[in-house]
Every structure is written in C-alpha cells, then in structure tokens.
C-alpha positions in Angstrom: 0.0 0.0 0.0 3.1 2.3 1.1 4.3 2.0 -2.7 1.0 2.5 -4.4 0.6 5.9 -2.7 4.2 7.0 -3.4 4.0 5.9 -6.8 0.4 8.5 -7.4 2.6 11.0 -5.6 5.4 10.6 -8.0 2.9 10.4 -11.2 1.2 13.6 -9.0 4.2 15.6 -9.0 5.6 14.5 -12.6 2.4 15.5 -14.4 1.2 18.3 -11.8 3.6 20.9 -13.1 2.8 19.9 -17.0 -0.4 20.5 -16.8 0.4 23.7 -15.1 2.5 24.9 -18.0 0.2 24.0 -20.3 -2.9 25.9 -18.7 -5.0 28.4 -20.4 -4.9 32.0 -18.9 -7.8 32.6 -16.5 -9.5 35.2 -18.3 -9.3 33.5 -22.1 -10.9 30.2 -19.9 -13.7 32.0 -18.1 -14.5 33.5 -21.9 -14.7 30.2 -23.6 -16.5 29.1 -20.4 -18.8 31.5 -20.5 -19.5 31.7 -24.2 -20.5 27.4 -24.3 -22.9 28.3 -20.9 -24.6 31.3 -23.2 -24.9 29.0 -26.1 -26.4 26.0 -23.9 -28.8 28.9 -22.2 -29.9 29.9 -25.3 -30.3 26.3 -26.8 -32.3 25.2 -23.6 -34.1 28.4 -23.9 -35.3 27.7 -27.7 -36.5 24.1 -27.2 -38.7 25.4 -23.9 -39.9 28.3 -26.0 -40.9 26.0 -29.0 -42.2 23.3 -26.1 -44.3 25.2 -23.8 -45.9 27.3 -26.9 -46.9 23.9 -29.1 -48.4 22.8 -25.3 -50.4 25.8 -24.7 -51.5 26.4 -28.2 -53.0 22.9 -28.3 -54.1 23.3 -25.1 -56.3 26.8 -25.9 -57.3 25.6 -29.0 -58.9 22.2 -27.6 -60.6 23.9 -24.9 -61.7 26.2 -27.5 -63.4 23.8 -29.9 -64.7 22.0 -26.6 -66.6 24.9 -25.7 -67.6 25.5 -29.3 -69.2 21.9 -30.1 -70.9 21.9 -26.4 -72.6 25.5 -27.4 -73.5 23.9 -30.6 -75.0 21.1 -29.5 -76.7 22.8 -26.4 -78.0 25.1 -29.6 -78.1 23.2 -33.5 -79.7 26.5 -34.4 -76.6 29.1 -33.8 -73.8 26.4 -35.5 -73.9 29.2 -38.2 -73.3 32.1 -35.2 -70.8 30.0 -33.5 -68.9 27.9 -35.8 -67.3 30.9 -38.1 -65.9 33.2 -34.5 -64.7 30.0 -33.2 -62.5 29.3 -36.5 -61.6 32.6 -36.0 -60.6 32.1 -32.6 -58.7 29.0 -33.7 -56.8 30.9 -36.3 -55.7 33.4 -33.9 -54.5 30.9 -31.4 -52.5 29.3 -33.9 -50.9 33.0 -34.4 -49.4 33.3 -31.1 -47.9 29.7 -31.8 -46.2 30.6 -35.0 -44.8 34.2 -34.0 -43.5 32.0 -31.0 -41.8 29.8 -33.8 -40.3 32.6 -35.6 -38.8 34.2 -32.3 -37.2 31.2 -31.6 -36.1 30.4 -35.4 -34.5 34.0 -34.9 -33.3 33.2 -31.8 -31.5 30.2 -32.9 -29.9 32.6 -35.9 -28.0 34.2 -32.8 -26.3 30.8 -31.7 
C-alpha cells in the first residue's frame, strides 16, 4: 500500500507541473467558459420556447373547440353564429404559436 501511494505521488508531482504549463490564462478560460454556458442557455431556452408554446397552443385551441361543439349542440340552431368566431378564434391561437416559432427560429440565428 506504502508503494501504491508513493508511486500516485510521483505520477502527482511529474504530471502536476505539465499540466500547469500548459494551462490556459484565466480570463481566455472564463470567456470560452462562459460563451458554451450562453450557447447552452440559449439552446435550452429555444426548445422550452418552441415546447411550452406547441403545449399551450394545443391546449387553448382544444378547450376552445370544446366549448364550441358543447354551445353547438346545447343550440343546433346558432352552428352558423358559432362555428365561423370559433374558427376565428382557432386561427388566432394558432398565431401566437407561430410568431412563438419565428422568435425562436430567430433566436437560434444568434447561436
């Protein structure tokens, strides 16, 4: 055991010092550093973006046609009155999703 630990102290202090040489300078490491933890914010950032807007589009826009069909079959007569805002409604939903997908399409331009 007493030869093991001399012979990690021994690799310790041959390669210590060579790895000490070879070191970048602090501030050019905390740069690179911090550039790949901006790129891996802004990656994580996109695919939440893209994510949580395809959820709650989907999400609006079912509730949306929920509360549509149940008013129209509540009331055959006002399909006409109710079927062309709720379209409508739908198309505007759908809006919010895809300016959400250009944002982060023009996000990803600044990666």
């Amino acid at each position: 055991m007493k030869k093991l630990m001399q012979g990690v102290l021994t690799l310790l202090a041959v390669l210590l010092p060579a790895a000490v040489a070879m070191a970048q300078e602090a501030g050019a490491a905390h740069a690179a550093a911090a550039a790949g933890d901006s790129k891996g914010l802004m990656a994580l950032a996109i695919a939440l973006g893209i994510g949580i807007a395809a959820f709650g589009g989907a999400l609006s826009q079912s509730r949306a046609a929920a509360a549509a069909l149940e008013g129209i079959s509540r009331n055959p007569n006002a399909s006409d009155k109710v079927f062309v805002p709720m379209i409508l409604g739908l198309a505007f939903i759908e809006s919010l999703v895809l300016f959400t997908w250009v944002l982060m399409f023009l996000m990803l331009g600044k990666l």
